[in-house]
C-alpha positions, 0 to 999 in steps of 0.5 A: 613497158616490157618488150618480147623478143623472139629470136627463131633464126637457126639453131637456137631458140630464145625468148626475152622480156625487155623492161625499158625503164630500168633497164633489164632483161630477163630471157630463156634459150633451148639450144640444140647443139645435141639435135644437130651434133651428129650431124656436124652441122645445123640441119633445117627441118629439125631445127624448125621443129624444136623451135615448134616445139619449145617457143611457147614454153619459153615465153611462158617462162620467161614472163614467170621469171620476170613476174608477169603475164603476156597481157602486160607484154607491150610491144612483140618483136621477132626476127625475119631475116636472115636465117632458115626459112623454116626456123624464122616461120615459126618464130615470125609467126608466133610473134605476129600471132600473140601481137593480135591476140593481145592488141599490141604492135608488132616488129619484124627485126633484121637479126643482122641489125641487131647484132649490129647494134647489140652491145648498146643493149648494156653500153652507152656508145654514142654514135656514129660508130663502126661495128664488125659483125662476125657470125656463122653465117654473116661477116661485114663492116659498117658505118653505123650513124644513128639508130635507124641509118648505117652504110654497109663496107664491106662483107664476105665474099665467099664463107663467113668468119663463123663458118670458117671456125665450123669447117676449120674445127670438122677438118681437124676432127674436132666437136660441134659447135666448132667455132668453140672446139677450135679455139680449145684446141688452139689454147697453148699452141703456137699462132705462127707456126703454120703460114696460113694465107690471108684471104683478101689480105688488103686493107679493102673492106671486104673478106675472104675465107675459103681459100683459107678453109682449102689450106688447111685441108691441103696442109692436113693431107700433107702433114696428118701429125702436125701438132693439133694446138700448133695448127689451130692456133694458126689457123684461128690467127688467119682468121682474126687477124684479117678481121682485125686488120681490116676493121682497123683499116675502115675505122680509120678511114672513116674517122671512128674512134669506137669499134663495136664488135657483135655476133658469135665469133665476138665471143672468140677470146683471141680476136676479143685480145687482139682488137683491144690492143688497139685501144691502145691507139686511140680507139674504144672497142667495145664487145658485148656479153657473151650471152649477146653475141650468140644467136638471142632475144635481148637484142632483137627486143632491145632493136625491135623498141628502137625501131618502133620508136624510130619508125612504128610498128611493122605490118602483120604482112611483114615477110620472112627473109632468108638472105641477108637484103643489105645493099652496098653503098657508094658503087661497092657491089 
């Protein structure tokens, strides 16, 4: 059976055909980092404007390339939650749209979830298994059990670990996407050189990065010519280095010995060389494809089957859901 995901959440646009038996995706993005450069920034109303105006398009291709046509889609499933209310309206609704007119079910996938759960899309991990999920907008920790069931640790209480990147890369005078620019600039510099804070330095599992987004503005205020590579390099340290202290920490505490990383930041190469060390000590770590941890369709088609198979199909009622619905579990709050 093919699948169509649609994933409209912010500045991406992407549409991909799941083929179940084999299987095998076949997927086409619009990214609008030049829409939104100028801005240093992701601005709603003109993202939700190139999801309009690129969706359909995007379909239509992606079905060209995989030699078929929508009639032969068995099963739409698209994100509705969370991102901009804009962007998800126009993916959620297309979706909802091209299910009735072609008599198929229909999924709503929480795009979290599918980040969660992404790497299983090109890897066999057995559960139960801990996942980390670090994205511009979202950071948190679960425990996931089984396809339908997980319980939330731990999340950010303040800045996520992707939006940290982005401000850190705008204080440094640095290009849009920052989480990219950041890590560039990091290249050859020295991780130790600026003592940057540790926000929410424990090993509980939830985080902290404003503090840290303020000490880097101090910090350039005080010292204008510091060495750029030195003070990103320090500065991506801070960062990855809580990420990987307290995922190690909950993993252990809750007995898993395989760590799935999903979202963008998933695609930083220091965190990917840190967390891998610990593979040393016993733990399988497992990071997606590149072309899995950005913002895309493969997983929400690959979530939206599991889902269907687990619980059938989602109403056409089904709403958008901007923030991020997860509830704590055991009194964490």
């Amino acid at each position: 059976m093919w699948i169509l995901g649609i994933e409209t959440s912010c500045d991406e646009t992407a549409a991909a055909l799941f083929n179940a038996p084999a299987p095998s995706f076949t997927e086409k993005v619009a990214r609008q980092f030049a829409t939104h450069a100028p801005y240093r920034g992701v601005v709603p109303e003109l993202a939700s404007r190139c999801h309009l105006e690129t969706i359909s398009r995007l379909v239509h291709a992606a079905c060209a390339d995989a030699g078929i046509g929508p009639a032969d889609i068995g099963l739409v499933a698209a994100t509705s939650g969370p991102g901009l209310a804009g962007a998800l309206i126009v993916g959620l609704s297309y979706a909802k749209a091209l299910a009735l007119a072609l008599n198929r079910p229909f999924v709503a996938v929480n795009h979290i979830e599918a980040h969660m759960y992404a790497a299983a899309a090109e890897t066999d991990i057995p559960f139960p298994f801990l996942a980390l999920v670090v994205s511009g907008g979202h950071t948190l920790l679960a425990d996931i059990h089984d396809v339908s069931s997980f319980d939330i640790l731990g999340r950010t209480r303040d800045d996520a670990a992707g939006e940290a990147f982005d401000k850190g890369a705008a204080v440094l005078g640095l290009g849009f996407p920052g989480g990219q620019a950041l890590e560039e600039a990091a290249k050859g510099g020295n991780p130790k050189a600026v003592p940057f804070p540790r926000g929410m330095a424990g090993d509980a599992p939830d985080f902290s990065f404003s503090g840290l987004k303020t000490a880097l503005l101090y910090f350039m205020q005080r010292t204008p010519n510091a060495p750029l590579a030195d003070v990103a390099a320090s500065y991506q340290e801070a960062i990855v280095d809580v990420l990987v202290r307290k995922t190690i920490a909950a993993a252990t505490r809750r007995g898993r010995s395989s760590i799935v990383v999903g979202g963008g930041v998933a695609a930083n190469g220091r965190l990917r060389a840190l967390l891998q060390a610990h593979g040393k000590h016993g733990f399988r770590i497992v990071f997606p494809s590149v072309a899995l941890c950005t913002d895309n369709a493969r997983m929400i088609a690959h979530r939206g089957l599991a889902l269907f198979d687990a619980r059938g199909a989602s109403p056409l009622d089904a709403d958008i859901f901007p923030a991020l619905n997860f509830r704590y579990k055991d009194g964490i709050s």
